[in-house]
VOFILO-533087 format. One line per field, with one value per residue (C-alpha): y, x, z; residue number from 1; residue in one letter. Coordinates in nm, 3 decimals. Example, Ala and Ser with C-alpha at 12.3 -4.5 7.8 and 13.67 -1.06 7.14 Angstrom:
REM residues 2
py (-0.450_-0.106);
px (1.230_1.367);
pz (0.780_0.714);
nr (1_2);
rest (A_S);
This chain:
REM residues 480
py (14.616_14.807_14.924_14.733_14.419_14.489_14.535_14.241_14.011_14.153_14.041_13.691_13.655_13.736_13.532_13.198_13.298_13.317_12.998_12.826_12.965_12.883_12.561_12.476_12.603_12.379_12.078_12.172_12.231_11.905_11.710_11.774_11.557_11.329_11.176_11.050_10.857_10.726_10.531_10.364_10.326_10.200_9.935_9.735_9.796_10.019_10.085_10.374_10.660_11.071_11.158_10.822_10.933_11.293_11.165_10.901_11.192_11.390_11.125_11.039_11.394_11.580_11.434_11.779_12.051_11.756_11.759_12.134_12.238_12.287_12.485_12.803_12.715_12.719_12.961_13.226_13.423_13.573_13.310_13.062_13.194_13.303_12.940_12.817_13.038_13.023_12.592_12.469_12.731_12.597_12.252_12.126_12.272_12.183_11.853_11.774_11.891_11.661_11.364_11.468_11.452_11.125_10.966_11.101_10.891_10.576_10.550_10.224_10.040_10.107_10.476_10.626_10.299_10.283_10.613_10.622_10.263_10.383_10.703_10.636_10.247_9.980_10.024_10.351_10.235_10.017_10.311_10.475_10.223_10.095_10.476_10.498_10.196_10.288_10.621_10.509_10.275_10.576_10.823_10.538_10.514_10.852_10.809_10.547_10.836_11.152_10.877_10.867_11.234_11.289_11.056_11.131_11.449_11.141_10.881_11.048_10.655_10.598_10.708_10.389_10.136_10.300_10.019_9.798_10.104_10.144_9.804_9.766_10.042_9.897_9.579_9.698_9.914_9.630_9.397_9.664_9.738_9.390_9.366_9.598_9.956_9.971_9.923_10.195_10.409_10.410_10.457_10.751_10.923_10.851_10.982_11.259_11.388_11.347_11.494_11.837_11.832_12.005_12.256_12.408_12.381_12.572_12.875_12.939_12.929_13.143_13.407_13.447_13.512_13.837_13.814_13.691_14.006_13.878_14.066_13.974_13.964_14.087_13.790_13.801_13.544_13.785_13.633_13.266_13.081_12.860_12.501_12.670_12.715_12.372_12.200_12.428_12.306_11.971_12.008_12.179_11.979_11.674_11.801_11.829_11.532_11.228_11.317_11.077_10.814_10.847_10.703_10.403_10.256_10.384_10.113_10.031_10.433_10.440_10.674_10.748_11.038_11.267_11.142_11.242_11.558_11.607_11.484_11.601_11.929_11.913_11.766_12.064_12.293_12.176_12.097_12.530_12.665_12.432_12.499_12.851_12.922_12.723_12.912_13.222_13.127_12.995_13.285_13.484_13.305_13.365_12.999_12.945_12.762_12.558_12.402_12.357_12.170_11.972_11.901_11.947_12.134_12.018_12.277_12.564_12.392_12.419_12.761_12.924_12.666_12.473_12.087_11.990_12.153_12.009_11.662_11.666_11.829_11.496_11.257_11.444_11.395_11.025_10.963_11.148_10.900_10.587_10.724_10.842_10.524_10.293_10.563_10.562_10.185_10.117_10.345_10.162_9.788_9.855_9.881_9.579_9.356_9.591_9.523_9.152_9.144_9.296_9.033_9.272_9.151_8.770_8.610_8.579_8.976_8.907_8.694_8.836_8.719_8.437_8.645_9.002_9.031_9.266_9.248_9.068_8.977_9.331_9.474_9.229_9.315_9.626_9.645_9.477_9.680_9.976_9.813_9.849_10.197_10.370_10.345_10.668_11.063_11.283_11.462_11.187_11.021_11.358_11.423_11.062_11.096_11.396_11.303_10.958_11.105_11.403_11.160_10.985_11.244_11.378_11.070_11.135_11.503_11.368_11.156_11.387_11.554_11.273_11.123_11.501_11.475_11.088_11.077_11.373_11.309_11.016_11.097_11.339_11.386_11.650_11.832_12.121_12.406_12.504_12.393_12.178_12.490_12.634_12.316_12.245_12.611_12.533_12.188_12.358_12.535_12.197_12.096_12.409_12.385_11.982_12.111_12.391_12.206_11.921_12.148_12.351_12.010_11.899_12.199_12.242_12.186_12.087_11.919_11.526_11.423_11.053_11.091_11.264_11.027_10.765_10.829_10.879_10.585_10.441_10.604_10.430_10.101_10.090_10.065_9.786_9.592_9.648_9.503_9.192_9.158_9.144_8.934_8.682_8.676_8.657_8.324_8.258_8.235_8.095_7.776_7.725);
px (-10.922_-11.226_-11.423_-11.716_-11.475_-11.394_-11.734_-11.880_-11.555_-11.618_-12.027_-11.945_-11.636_-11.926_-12.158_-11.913_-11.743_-12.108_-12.253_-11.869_-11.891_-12.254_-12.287_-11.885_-12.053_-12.328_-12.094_-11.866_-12.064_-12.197_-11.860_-11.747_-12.148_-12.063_-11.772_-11.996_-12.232_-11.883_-11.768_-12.123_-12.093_-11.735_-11.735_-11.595_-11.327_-11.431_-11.217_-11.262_-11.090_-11.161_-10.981_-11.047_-11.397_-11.353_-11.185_-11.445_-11.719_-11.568_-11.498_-11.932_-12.044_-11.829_-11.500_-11.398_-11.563_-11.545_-11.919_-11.972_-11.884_-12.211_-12.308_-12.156_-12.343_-12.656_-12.671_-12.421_-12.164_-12.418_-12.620_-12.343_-12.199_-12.551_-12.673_-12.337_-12.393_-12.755_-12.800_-12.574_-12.772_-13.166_-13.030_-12.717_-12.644_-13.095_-12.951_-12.627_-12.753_-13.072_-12.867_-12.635_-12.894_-13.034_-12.698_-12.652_-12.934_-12.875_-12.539_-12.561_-12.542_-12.814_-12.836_-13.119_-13.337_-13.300_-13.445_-13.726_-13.829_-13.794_-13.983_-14.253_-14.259_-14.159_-14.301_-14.165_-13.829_-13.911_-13.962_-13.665_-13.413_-13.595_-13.541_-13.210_-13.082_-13.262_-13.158_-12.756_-12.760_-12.826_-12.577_-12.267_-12.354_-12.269_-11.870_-11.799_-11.909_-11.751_-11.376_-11.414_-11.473_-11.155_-10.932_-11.035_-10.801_-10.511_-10.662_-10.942_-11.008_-11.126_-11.456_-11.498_-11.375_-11.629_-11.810_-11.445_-11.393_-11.658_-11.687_-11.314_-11.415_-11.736_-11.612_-11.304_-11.436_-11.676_-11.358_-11.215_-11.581_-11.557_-11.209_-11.369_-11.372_-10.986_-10.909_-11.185_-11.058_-10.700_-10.738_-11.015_-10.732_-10.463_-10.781_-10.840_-10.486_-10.462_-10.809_-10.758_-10.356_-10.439_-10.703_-10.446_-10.203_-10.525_-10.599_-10.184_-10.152_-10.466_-10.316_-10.015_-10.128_-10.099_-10.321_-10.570_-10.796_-11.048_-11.383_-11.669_-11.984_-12.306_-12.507_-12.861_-13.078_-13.208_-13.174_-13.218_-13.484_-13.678_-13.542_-13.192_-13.234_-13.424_-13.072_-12.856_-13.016_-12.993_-12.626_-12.544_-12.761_-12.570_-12.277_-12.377_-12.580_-12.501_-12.442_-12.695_-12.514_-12.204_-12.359_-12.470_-12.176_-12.172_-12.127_-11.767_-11.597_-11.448_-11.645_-11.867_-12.070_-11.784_-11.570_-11.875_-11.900_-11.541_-11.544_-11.846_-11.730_-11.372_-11.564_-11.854_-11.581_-11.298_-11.586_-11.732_-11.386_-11.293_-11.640_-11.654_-11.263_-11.285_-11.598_-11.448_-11.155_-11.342_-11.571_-11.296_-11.037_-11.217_-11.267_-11.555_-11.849_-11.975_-11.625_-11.598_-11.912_-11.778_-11.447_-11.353_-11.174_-10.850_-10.951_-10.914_-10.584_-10.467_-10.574_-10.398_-10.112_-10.029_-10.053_-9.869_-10.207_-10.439_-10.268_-10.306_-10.666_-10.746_-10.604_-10.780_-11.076_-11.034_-10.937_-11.235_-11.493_-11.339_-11.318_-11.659_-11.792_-11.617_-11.736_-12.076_-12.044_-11.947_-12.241_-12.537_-12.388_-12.507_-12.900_-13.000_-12.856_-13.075_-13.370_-13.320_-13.234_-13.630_-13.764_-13.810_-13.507_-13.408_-13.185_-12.895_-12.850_-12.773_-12.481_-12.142_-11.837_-11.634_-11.318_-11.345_-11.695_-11.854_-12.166_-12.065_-12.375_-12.503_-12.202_-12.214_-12.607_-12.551_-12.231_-12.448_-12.741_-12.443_-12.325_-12.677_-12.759_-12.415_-12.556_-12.750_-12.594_-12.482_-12.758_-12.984_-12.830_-12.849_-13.218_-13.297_-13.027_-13.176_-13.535_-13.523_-13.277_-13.485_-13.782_-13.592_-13.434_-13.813_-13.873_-13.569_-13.659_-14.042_-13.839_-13.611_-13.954_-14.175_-13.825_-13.829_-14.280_-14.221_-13.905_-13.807_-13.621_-13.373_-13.022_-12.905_-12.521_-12.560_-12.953_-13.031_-13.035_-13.426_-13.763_-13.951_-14.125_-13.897_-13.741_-14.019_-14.026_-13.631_-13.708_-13.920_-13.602_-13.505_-13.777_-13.890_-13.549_-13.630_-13.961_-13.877_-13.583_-13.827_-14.086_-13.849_-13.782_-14.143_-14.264_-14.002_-14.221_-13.904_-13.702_-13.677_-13.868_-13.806_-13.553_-13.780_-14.109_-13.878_-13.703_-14.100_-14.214_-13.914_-14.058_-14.397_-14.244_-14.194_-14.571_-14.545_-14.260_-14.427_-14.814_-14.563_-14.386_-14.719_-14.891_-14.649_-14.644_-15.007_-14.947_-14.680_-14.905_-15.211_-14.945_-14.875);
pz (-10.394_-10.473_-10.207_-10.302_-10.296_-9.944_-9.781_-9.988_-9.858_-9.501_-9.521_-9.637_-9.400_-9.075_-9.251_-9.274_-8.945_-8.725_-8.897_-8.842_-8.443_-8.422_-8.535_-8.338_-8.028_-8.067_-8.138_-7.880_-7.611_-7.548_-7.594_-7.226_-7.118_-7.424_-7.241_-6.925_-7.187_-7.359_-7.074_-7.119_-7.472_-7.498_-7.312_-7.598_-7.814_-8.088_-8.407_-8.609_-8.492_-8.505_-8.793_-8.948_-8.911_-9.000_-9.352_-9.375_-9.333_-9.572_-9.860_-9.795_-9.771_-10.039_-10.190_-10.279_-10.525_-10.815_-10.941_-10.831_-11.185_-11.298_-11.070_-11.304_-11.593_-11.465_-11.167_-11.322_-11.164_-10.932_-10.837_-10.778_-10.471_-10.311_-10.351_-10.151_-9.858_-9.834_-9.941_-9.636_-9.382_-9.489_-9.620_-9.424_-9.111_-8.974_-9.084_-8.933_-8.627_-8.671_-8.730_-8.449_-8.166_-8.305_-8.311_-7.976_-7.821_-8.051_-8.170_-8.278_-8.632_-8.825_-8.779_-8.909_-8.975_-8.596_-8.523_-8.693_-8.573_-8.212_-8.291_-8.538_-8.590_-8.771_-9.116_-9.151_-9.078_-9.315_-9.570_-9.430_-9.504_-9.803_-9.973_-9.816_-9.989_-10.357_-10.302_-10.198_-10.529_-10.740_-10.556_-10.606_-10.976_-11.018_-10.901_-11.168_-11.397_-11.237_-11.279_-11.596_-11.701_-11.513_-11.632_-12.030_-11.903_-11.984_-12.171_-12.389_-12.568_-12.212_-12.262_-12.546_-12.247_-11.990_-11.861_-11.821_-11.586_-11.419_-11.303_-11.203_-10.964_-10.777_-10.815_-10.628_-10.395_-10.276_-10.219_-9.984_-9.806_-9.703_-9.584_-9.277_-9.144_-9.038_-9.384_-9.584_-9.310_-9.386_-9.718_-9.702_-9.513_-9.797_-10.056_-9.864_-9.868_-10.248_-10.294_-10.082_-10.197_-10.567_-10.433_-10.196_-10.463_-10.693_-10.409_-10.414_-10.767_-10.761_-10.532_-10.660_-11.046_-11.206_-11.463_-11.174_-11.068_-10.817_-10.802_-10.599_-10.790_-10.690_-10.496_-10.674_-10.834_-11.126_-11.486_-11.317_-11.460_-11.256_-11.389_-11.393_-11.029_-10.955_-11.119_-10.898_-10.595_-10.715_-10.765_-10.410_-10.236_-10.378_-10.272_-9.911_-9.874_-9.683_-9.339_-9.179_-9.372_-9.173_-8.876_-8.995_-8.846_-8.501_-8.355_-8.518_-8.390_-8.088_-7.838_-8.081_-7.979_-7.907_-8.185_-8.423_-8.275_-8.392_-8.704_-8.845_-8.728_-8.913_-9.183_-9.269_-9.215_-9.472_-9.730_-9.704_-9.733_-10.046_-10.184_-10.188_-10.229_-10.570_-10.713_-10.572_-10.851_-11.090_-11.118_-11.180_-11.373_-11.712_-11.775_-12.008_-11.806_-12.024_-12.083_-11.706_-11.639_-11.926_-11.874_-11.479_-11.273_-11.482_-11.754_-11.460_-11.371_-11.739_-11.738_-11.421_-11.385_-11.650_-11.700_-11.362_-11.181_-11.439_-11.410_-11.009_-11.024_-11.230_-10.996_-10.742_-10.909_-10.964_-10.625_-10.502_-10.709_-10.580_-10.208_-10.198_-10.325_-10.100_-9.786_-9.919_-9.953_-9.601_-9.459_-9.670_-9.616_-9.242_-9.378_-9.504_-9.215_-8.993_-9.155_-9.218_-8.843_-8.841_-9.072_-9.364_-9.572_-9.654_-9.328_-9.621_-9.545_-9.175_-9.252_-9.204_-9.333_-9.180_-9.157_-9.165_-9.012_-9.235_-9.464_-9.705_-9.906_-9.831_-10.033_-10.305_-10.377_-10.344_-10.606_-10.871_-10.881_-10.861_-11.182_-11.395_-11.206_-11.384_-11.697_-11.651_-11.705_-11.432_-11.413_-11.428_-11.141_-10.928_-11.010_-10.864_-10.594_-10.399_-10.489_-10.295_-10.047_-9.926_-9.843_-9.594_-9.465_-9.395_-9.148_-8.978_-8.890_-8.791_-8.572_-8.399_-8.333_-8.212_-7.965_-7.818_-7.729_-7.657_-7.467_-7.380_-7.098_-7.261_-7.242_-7.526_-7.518_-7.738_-7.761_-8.034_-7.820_-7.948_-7.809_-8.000_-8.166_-8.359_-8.448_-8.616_-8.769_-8.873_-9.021_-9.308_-9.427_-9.598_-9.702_-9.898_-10.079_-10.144_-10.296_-10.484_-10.661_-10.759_-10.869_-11.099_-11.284_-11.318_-11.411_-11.735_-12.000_-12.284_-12.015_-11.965_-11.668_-11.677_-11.418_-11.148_-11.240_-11.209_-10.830_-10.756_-10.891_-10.690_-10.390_-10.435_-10.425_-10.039_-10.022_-10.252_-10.017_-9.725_-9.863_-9.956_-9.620_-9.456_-9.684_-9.599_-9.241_-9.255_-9.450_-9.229_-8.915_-9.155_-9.196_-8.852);
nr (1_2_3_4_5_6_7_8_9_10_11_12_13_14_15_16_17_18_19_20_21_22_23_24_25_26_27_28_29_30_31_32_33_34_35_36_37_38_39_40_41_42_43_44_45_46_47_48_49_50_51_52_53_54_55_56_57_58_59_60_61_62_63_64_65_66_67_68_69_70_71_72_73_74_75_76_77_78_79_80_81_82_83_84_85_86_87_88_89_90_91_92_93_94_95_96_97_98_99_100_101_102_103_104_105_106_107_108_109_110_111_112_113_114_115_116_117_118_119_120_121_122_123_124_125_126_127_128_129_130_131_132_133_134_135_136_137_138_139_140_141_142_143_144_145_146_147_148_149_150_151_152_153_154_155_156_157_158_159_160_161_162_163_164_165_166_167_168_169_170_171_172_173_174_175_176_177_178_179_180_181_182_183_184_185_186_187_188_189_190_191_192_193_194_195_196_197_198_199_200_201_202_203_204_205_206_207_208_209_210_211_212_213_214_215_216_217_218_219_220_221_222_223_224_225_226_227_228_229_230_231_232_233_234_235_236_237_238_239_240_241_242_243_244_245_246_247_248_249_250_251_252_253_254_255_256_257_258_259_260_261_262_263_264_265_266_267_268_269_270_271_272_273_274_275_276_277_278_279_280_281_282_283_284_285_286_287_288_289_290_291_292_293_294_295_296_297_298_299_300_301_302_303_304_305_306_307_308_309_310_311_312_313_314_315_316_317_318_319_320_321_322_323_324_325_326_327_328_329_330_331_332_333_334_335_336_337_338_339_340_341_342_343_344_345_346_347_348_349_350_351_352_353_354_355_356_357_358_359_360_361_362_363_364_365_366_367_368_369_370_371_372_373_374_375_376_377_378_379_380_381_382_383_384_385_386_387_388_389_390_391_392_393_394_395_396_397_398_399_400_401_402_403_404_405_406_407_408_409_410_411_412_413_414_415_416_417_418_419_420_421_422_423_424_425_426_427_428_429_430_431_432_433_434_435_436_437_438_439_440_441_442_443_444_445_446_447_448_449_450_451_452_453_454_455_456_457_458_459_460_461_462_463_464_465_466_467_468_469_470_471_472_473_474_475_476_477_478_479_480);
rest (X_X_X_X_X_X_X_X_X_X_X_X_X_X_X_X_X_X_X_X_X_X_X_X_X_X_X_X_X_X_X_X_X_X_X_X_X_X_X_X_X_X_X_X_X_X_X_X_X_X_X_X_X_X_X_X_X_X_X_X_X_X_X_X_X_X_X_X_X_X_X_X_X_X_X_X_X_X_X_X_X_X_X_X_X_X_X_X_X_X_X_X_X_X_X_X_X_X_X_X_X_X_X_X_X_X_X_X_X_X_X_X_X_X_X_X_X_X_X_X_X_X_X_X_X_X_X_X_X_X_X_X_X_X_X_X_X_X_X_X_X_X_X_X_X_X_X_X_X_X_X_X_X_X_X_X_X_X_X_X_X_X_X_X_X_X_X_X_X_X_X_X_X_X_X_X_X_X_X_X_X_X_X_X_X_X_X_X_X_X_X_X_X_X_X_X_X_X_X_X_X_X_X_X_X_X_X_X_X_X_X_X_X_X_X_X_X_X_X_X_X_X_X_X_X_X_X_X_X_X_X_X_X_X_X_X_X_X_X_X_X_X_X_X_X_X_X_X_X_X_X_X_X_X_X_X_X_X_X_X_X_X_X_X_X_X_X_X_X_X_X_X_X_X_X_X_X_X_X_X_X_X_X_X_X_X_X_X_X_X_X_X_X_X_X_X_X_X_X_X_X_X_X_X_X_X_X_X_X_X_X_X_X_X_X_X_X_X_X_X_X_X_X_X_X_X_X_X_X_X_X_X_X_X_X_X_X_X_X_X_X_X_X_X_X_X_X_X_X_X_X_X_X_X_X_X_X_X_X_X_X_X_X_X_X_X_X_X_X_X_X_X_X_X_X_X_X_X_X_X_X_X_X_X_X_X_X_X_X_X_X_X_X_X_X_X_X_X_X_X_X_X_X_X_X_X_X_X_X_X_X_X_X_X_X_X_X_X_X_X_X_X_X_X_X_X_X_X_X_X_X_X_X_X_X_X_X_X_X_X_X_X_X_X_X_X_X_X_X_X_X_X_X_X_X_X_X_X_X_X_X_X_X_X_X_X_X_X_X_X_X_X_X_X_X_X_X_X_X_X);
């Protein structure tokens, strides 16, 4: 290996192995106090266990690299890697341990929408969950999409029978949602297997080919224009969003503050190594970028191993869409029952089904707006995705704020080892990212910006709701 190879490997090897040691201190650290608020907690049977919840996390969060594949094409061989290591540092990790406090103090169903109406009120929890729910429509429309670029790797007429497809697959993914937890469980683990299965199979292949010369390029951001590197960080942060979601069913996980611990830690660390390992081969297999973001990962398969790697890359990839949109299903099905507990939803949300005890009309709303929202592209989707998904993601880190000046002697199982200071300082890391991506796309004068206007304009309809759900409790108490 050249010696520039070596000292570049040895940089990002301290780099992932202090942020994987910090941030599994931090988790670890505060399992041993999380037990003592367990027994509290877990006083009923719970269901979901750790690496239930782990796979679960995972299928929610990430899915695998499938949908990093732009990433190439528009950051570059230089730029690709630098946004990787640097996007889960200011984006993920001020995050995960945001939502991991929180969900220490309230692990209950409801997650988030809880928070912020214990910290700042009930009409931003309104917002939240109201932007959460818009937001978790737009993300699920984009797996119908991703299943069908991979599967055109065996049935290229597929593309003509698309919308057969894609509502087979929210359709069916709904059905399972409301079978229960146990069940979407079970089978994110079976998912899981088959999604991580071809990208081990990928890094051996990888390793053991000849013609393969690896080469570390140079991490820079020179040559990147601004839009180029507004829809990079749309991409990553796509690909790392969703961990608040996963706790929307807290209240269904057995011991569920030290099982999330656990899983969220497995989870962040199995979704880095396959990230980086498979733009690490990528970037150096030769493959043609354009083609990739195209095509899929089962063009690199093709290319280093042949159609039994390209065949099990696509499966991968198809499993990955429908996992991640039954997880992502069973996290946003919690929402609207929490708010029509509030008042701010129709009763016919709080209803639960007869058998199985789930949401039932929750996931059946929610799989037909899913079914007009998959309509749009993939970038499309993403644009509106991280727009509506940063803003509530903003209440949550005013709330972990406000709970530490209102309450800040509540019982935190596990407590972000900062004052409230520089937690404040840290939570700008995110949202300077969340700005400068949406910037870069407003500011491209030949680019399309229906998307972005249109996740705003979706923003400002909150306001709208809320004017409405006052206006008729005012007439409410007028009639009696």
């Amino acid at each position: 290996m050249h010696q520039k190879y070596t000292l570049y490997s040895l940089s990002i090897y301290r780099i992932l192995l202090y942020s994987s040691f910090t941030f599994n201190s931090l988790i670890f650290v505060s399992v041993d106090s999380a037990n003592s608020m367990n027994k509290t907690i877990s006083s009923t049977p719970r269901l979901l266990k750790t690496i239930s919840l782990a796979a679960v996390i995972f299928l929610t969060v990430s899915g695998g690299p499938y949908g990093l594949e732009p990433l190439l094409q528009y950051a570059g061989k230089d730029g690709a890697l630098l946004l990787l290591l640097l996007v889960p540092l200011l984006w993920d990790l001020p995050t995960i341990l945001t939502v991991l406090e929180l969900n220490s103090m309230m692990p209950v169903n409801g997650g988030y929408y809880k928070w912020v109406e214990r910290a700042i009120g009930k009409r931003w929890a309104f917002y939240e969950g109201w932007w959460t729910w818009l937001y978790s429509f737009t993300d699920l429309a984009i797996y119908p999409v991703l299943f069908v670029t991979y599967a055109s790797f065996f049935f290229p007429a597929i593309m003509e029978w698309k919308i057969p497809v894609f509502l087979a697959i929210i359709w069916g993914s709904a059905g399972l949602n409301i079978l229960g937890i146990v069940p979407v469980g079970r089978v994110s683990l079976f998912l899981g297997s088959i999604i991580i299965i071809p990208f081990v199979l990928l890094f051996g292949t990888a390793l053991f080919n000849s013609s393969l010369h690896f080469s570390m390029p140079s991490p820079s951001l020179d040559g990147i224009g601004f839009s180029a590197l507004g829809m990079s960080l749309y991409i990553v942060m796509w690909n790392f969003l969703g961990w608040d979601n996963t706790t929307t069913y807290a209240g269904e996980v057995d011991k569920p503050v030290r099982t999330y611990l656990i899983s969220t830690s497995i989870a962040f660390a199995v979704v880095l190594v396959l990230y980086i390992g498979t733009t690490l081969i990528a970037q150096n297999s030769g493959i043609d970028f354009a083609n990739l973001s195209d095509s899929g990962y089962p063009m690199l398969g093709l290319k280093l191993g042949g159609n039994w790697l390209a065949t099990l890359l696509s499966i991968g990839g198809m499993a990955s869409a429908v996992g991640i949109f039954s997880a992502v299903i069973l996290s946003i099905s919690r929402i609207p029952k929490a708010m029509a507990d509030d008042k701010f939803l129709p009763a016919l949300f709080s209803k639960s089904h007869p058998k199985f005890d789930t949401p039932y009309i929750s996931i059946i709303v929610c799989a037909t707006v899913v079914s007009f929202m998959a309509l749009w592209t993939f970038a499309e989707l993403v644009v509106i995705d991280i727009t509506l998904y940063g803003a509530g993601l903003f209440l949550e880190f005013i709330s972990l704020i406000v709970l530490r000046l209102k309450e800040p002697n509540a019982p935190r199982p596990f407590k972000i080892p900062l004052n409230t200071f520089t937690l404040c300082i840290i939570l700008l890391l995110p949202i300077g990212v969340y700005i400068t991506a949406l910037t870069s796309v407003l500011i491209k004068p030949e680019s399309d910006h229906t998307p972005a206007y249109f996740a705003i304009a979706l923003l400002l309809t909150a306001e709208i709701g809320w004017l409405i759900i006052k206006w008729r409790k005012k007439k409410t108490v007028s009639a009696e």
